[in-house]
C-alpha positions as a printed Julia matrix, in Angstrom:
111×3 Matrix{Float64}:
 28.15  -115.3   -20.88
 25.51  -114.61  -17.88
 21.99  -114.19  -19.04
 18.79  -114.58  -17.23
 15.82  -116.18  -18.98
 12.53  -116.37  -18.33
  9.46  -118.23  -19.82
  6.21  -116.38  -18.78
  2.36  -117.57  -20.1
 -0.95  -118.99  -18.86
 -1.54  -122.78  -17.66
 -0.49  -125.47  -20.12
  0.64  -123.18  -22.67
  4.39  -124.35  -22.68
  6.65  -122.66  -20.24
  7.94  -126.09  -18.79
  8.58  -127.81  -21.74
 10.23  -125.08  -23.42
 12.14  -124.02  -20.54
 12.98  -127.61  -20.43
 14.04  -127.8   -24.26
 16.46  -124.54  -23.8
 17.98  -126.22  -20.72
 18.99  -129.15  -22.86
 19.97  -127.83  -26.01
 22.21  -124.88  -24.13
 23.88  -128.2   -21.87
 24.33  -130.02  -25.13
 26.32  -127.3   -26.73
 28.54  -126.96  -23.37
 27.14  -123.92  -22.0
 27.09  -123.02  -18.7
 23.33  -123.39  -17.67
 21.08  -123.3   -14.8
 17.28  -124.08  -14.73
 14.85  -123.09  -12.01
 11.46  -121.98  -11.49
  8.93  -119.99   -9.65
  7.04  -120.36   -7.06
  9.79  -122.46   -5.62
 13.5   -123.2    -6.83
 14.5   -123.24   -3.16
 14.18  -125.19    0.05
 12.29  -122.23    1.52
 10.41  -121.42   -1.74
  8.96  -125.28   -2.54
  7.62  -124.7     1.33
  6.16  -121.45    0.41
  4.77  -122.99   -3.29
  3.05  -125.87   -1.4
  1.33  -124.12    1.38
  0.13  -121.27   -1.28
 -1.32  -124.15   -3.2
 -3.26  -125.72    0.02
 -4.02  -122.12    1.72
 -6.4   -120.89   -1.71
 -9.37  -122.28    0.53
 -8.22  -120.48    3.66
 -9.05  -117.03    3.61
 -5.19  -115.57    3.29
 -5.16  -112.24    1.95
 -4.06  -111.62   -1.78
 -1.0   -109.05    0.1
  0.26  -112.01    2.29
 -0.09  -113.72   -0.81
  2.23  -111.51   -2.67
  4.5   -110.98    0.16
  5.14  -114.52    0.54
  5.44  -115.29   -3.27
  8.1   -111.94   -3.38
  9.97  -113.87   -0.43
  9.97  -117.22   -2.32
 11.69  -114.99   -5.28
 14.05  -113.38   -2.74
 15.37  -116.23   -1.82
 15.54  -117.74   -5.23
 17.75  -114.56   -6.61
 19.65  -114.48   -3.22
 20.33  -118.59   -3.62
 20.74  -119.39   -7.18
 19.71  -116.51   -9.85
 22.79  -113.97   -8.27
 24.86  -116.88   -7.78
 24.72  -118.65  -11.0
 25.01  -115.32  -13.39
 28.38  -113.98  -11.06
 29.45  -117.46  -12.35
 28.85  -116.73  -15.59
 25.98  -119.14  -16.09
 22.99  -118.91  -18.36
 20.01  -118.8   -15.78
 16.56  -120.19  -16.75
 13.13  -119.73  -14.58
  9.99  -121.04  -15.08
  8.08  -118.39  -14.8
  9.57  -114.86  -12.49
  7.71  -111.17  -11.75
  5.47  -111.52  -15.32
  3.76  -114.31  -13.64
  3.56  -111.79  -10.22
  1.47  -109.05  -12.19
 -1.25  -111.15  -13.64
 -2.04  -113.53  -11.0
 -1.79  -110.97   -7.86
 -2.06  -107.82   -9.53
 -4.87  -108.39  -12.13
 -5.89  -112.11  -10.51
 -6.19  -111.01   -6.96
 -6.93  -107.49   -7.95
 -3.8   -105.79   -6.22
 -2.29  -102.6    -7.84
């Protein structure tokens, strides 16, 4: 049974560890699971996640910002979310487009 999953909410309020908690219990029971998470989940994306950390100081603009967070996403559906539910798998992100709307929308004031 494909499903996608996601576990959305501010700093320290959970998302890993429950995220985490899913992942094992659904592997436990012999399900078919897959757990990944955003900004990141890929090669390309951890690039992208790490220099978006280090670049807050630099001046980039909150649209690059969201462009290259919506690339790090592309790739992620392109590389493992499209992948793993065509296989039937129970996908799981750490965090996905909730986390887009109130960090770049409302946080960097973007519409």
């Amino acid at each position: 049974m494909a499903l996608f999953i996601t576990f959305e909410g501010g700093e320290g309020s959970g998302k890993t560890v429950q995220a985490r908690a899913l992942y094992q219990r659904l592997s436990r029971q012999a399900i078919p699971v897959l757990l990944t998470h955003e900004p990141g989940g890929t090669r390309l994306g951890s690039k992208l996640a790490r220099w978006l950390k280090w670049a807050r100081d630099s001046g980039i603009s909150p649209l690059t910002e969201l462009l290259m967070f919506n690339a790090s996403r592309a790739q992620l559906v392109e590389e493992v979310i499209q992948p793993g539910l065509k296989d039937g798998k129970v996908v799981i992100c750490d965090r996905y487009a909730d986390s887009t709307t109130a960090y770049q929308s409302y946080g960097r004031g973007l519409d």
